[in-house]
DRENDONU-229747 format. One line per field, with one value per residue (C-alpha): residue in one letter; residue number from 1; x negated, y negated, z. Coordinates in nm, 4 decimals, padded with zeros to 6 digits. Example, Ala and Ser with C-alpha at 12.3 -4.5 7.8 and 13.67 -1.06 7.14 Angstrom:
2
residuo <- (a s)
num <- (1 2)
u <- (-01.2300 -01.3670)
v <- (00.4500 00.1060)
w <- (00.7800 00.7140)
***
This chain:
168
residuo <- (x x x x x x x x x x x x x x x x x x x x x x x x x x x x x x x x x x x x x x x x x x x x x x x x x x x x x x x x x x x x x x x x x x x x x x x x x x x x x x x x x x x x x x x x x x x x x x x x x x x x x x x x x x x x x x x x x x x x x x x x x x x x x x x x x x x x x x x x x x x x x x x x x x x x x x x x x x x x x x x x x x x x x x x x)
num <- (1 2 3 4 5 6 7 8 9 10 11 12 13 14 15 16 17 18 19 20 21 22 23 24 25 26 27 28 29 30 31 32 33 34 35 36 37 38 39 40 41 42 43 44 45 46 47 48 49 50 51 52 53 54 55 56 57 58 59 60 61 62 63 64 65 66 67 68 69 70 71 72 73 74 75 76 77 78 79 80 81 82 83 84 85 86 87 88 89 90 91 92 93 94 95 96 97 98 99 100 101 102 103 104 105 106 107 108 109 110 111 112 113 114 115 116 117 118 119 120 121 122 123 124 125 126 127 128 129 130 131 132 133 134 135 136 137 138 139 140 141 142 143 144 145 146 147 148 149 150 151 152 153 154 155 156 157 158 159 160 161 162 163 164 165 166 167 168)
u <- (02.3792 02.1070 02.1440 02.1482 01.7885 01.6566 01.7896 01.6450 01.2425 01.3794 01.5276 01.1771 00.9968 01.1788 01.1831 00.7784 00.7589 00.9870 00.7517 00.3968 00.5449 00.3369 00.5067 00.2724 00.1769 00.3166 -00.0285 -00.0212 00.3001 00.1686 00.3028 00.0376 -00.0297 00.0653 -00.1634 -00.1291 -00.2182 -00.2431 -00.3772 -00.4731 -00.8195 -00.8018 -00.6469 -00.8892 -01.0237 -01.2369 -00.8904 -00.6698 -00.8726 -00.6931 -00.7595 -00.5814 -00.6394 -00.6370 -00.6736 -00.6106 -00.7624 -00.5293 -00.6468 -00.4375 -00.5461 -00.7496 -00.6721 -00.4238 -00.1995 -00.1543 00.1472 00.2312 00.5861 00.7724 01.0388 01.0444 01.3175 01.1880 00.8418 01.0670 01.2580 00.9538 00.7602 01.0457 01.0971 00.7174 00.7694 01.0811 01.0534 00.6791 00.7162 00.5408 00.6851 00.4156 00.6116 00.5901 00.2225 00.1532 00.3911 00.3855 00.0745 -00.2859 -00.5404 -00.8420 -01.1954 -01.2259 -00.9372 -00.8360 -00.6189 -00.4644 -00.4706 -00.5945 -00.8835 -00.9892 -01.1389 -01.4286 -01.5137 -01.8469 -01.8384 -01.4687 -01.3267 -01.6168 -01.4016 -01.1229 -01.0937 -01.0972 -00.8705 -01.1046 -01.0557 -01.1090 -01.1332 -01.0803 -01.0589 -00.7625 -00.8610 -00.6142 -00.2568 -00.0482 -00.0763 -00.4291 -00.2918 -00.4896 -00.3692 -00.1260 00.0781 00.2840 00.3220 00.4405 00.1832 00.2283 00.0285 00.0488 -00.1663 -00.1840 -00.2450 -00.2622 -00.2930 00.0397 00.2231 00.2401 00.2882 00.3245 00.5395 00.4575 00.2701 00.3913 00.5101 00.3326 00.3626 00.0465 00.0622 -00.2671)
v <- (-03.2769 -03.5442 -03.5236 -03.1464 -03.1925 -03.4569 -03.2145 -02.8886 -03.0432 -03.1027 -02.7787 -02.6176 -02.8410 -02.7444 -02.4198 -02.4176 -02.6239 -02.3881 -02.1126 -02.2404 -02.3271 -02.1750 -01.8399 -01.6113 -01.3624 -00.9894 -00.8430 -00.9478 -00.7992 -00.4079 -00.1489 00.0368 00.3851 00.6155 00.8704 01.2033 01.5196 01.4729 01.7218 01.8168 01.9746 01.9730 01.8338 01.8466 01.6160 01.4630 01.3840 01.4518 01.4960 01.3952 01.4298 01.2844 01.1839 00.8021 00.6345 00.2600 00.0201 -00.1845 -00.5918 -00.6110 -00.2661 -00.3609 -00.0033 00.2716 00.2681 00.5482 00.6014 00.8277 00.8707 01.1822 01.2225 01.2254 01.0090 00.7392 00.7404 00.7266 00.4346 00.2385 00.2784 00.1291 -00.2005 -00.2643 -00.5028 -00.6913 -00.9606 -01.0206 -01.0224 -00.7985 -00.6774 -00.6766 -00.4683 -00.2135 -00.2459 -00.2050 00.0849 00.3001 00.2237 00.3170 00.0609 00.0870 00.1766 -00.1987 -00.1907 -00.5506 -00.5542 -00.3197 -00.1427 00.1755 00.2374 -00.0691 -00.0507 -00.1946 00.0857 00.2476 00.6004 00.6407 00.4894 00.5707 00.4871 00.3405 00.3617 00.7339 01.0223 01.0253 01.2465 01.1002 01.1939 01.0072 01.0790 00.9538 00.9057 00.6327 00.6529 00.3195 00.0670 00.2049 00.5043 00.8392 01.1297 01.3491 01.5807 01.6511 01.3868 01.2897 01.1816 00.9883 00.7310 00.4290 00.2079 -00.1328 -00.5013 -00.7025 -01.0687 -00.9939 -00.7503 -00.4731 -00.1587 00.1840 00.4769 00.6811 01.0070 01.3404 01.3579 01.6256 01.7463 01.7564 01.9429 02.0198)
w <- (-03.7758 -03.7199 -03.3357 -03.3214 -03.4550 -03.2053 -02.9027 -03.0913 -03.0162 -02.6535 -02.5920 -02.7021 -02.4656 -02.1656 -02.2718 -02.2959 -01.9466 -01.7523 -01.9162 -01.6990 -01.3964 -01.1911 -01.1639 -01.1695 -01.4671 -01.4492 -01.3914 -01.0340 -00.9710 -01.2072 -00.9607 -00.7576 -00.8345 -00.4958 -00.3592 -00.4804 -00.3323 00.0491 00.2359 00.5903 00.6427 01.0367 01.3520 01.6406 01.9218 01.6302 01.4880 01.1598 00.8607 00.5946 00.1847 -00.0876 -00.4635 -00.5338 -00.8912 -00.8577 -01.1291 -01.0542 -00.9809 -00.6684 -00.5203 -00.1489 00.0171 00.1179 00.4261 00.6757 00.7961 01.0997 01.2712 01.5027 01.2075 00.8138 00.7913 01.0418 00.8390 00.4878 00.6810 00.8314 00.4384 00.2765 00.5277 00.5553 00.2612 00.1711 -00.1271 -00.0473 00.3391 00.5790 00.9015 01.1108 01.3794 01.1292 01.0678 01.4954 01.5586 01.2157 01.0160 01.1437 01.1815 01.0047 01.1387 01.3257 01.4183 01.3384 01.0687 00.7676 00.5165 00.6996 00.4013 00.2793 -00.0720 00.0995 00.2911 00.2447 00.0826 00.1397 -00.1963 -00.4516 -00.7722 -00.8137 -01.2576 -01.2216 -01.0264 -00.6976 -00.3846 -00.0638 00.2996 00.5596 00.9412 01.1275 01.5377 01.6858 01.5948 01.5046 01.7859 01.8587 02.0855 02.1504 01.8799 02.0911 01.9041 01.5844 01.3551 01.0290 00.8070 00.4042 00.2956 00.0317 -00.1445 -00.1056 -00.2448 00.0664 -00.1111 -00.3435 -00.0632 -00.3220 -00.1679 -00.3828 -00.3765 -00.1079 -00.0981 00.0315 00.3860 00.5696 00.9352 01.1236 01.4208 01.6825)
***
């Protein structure tokens, strides 16, 4: 009986050491709320106008992604690959995902963006302009259109939105 108690004190220590090991807290891996409500306003040579509802208190949230393929089930199939345990495919990101307004990197709408994402603790409808499809190509057309939003330190990517058909 005596040794079952001098292993109990080391059982709870390894217990409590394998408990901070650095892993990081389930906050940074909350799942991101997807865009709701996407709608097209227009598609003309100032491009696809595009509105949506976002609500996205989350600490991870840095944007939404805009996706754009010729099929529904090639954008459904390009979505769920962007991410794989916490690894981006960046040949998904230049051939399916729109760039945003510099043109340098993704998400499409950063949260950084002036006047596009006014709130983020509240339902908030946005608009946003689409003019370059993925890979920085002129609009030329029918596409598929969904977006996500997106935590680009953690890789979190939500659900994604509805899947509309644009067409000129």
């Amino acid at each position: 009986m005596s040794r079952y108690i001098k292993i109990i004190p080391l059982i709870i220590l390894i217990s409590l050491s394998l408990g901070y090991c650095g892993i990081p807290s389930n906050e940074q891996y909350d799942d991101l709320n997807a865009p709701k409500n996407l709608t097209v306003q227009s598609y003309d040579a100032n491009g696809i106008k595009i509105t949506f509802t976002g609500y996205n208190p989350e600490t991870s949230f840095t944007g939404y992604n805009v996706y754009m393929a010729l099929s529904d089930a090639d954008l459904r199939t390009q979505k769920i690959n962007h991410v794989v345990n916490g690894v981006v495919n960046g040949t998904i990101e230049g051939s399916y995902i729109v760039q945003n307004k510099s043109y340098s990197n993704y998400p499409t709408i950063q949260d950084t963006d002036t006047g596009v994402i006014t709130a983020r603790s509240t339902p908030t409808s946005i608009t946003y302009i689409i003019t370059k499809a993925p890979g920085n190509s002129s609009l030329s057309g029918s596409y598929y259109i969904g977006l996500t939003a997106y935590g680009s330190s953690s890789h979190l990517e939500s659900g994604l939105s509805e899947v509309l058909l644009v067409t000129p």
